[in-house]
C-alpha positions in Angstrom: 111.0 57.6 150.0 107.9 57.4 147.9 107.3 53.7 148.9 107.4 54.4 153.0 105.0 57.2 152.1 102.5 54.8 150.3 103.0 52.0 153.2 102.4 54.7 156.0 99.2 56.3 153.8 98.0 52.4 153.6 98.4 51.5 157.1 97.1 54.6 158.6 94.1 54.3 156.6 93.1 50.9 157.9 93.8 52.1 161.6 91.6 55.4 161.2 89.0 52.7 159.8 89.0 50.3 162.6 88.9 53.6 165.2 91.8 52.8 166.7 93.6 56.0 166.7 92.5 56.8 169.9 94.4 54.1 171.3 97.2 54.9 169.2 99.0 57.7 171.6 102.4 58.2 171.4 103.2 56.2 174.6 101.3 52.7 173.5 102.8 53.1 170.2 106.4 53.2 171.2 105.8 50.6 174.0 104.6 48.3 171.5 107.1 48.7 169.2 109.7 47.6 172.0 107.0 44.4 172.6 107.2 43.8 169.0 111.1 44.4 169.0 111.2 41.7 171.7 109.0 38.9 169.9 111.8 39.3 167.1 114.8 38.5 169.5 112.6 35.7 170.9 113.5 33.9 167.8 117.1 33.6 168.3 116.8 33.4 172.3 119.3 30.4 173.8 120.2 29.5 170.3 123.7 28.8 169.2 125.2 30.4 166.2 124.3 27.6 164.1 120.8 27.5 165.3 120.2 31.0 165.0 121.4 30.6 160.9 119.1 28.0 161.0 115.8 29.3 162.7 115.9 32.1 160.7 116.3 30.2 157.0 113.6 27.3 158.8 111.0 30.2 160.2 111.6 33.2 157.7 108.1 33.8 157.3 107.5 34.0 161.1 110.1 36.5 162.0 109.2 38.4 158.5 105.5 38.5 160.4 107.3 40.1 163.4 109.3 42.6 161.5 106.4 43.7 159.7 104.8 44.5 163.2 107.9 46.3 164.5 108.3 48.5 160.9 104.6 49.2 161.2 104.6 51.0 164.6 107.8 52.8 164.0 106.1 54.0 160.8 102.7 55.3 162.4 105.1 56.9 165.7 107.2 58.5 162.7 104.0 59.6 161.0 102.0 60.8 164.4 104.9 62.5 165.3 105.5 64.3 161.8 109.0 62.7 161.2 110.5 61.8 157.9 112.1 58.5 158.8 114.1 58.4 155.5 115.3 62.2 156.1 115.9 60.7 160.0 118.0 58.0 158.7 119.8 60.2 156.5 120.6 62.9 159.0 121.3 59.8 161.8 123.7 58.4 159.6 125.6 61.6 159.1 126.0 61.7 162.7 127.2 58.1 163.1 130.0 59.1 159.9 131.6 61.6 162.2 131.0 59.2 165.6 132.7 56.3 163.7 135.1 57.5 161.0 136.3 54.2 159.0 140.0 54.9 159.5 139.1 54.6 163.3 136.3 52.0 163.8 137.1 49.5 160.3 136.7 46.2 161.7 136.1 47.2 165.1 132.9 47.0 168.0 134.4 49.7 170.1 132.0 52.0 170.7 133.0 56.0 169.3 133.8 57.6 172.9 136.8 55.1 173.4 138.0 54.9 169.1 
């Protein structure tokens, strides 16, 4: 928890030193998480299971760039917004326990409203 705090602290700072918070409103910042989302599954677009395995050991480093870029604006939304994204998680995965209980879902893709 400690470590998300730092990385939020660190990349906040180097917004509010640029000025660019007042871009930053909530809107922008979730739409370019979704853009950034997007260059991700560009990666593995039209691929075949053995080329997406081997894209992603070939160009690590490139989609490690673009999940940086994804983390960093669900960070600053979780931070502008006053969210505790590991508390989120926690409490989201609690919820997903009851949605999916193992005896139910083991093994399975079936989404909890037809277990």
């Amino acid at each position: 928890m400690g470590e998300i705090k730092k990385i939020t602290e660190d990349m906040m700072k180097f917004r509010d030193e640029r000025d660019w918070k007042q871009f930053h409103n909530h809107k922008d910042v979730a739409l370019s998480l979704v853009l950034e989302a997007s260059e991700v599954l560009e990666h593995f677009q039209w691929k075949s299971p053995e080329e997406v395995v081997r894209h992603g050991q070939e160009c690590k480093d490139e989609i490690a760039d673009e999940l940086a870029d994804v983390a960093w604006y669900l960070f600053e939304l979780a931070h502008d917004l006053n969210i505790d994204l590991p508390d989120a998680i926690a409490r989201k995965t609690k919820k997903n326990a009851e949605k999916y209980p193992v005896e139910k879902c083991k093994g399975r893709h079936t989404k909890y409203n037809k277990l």
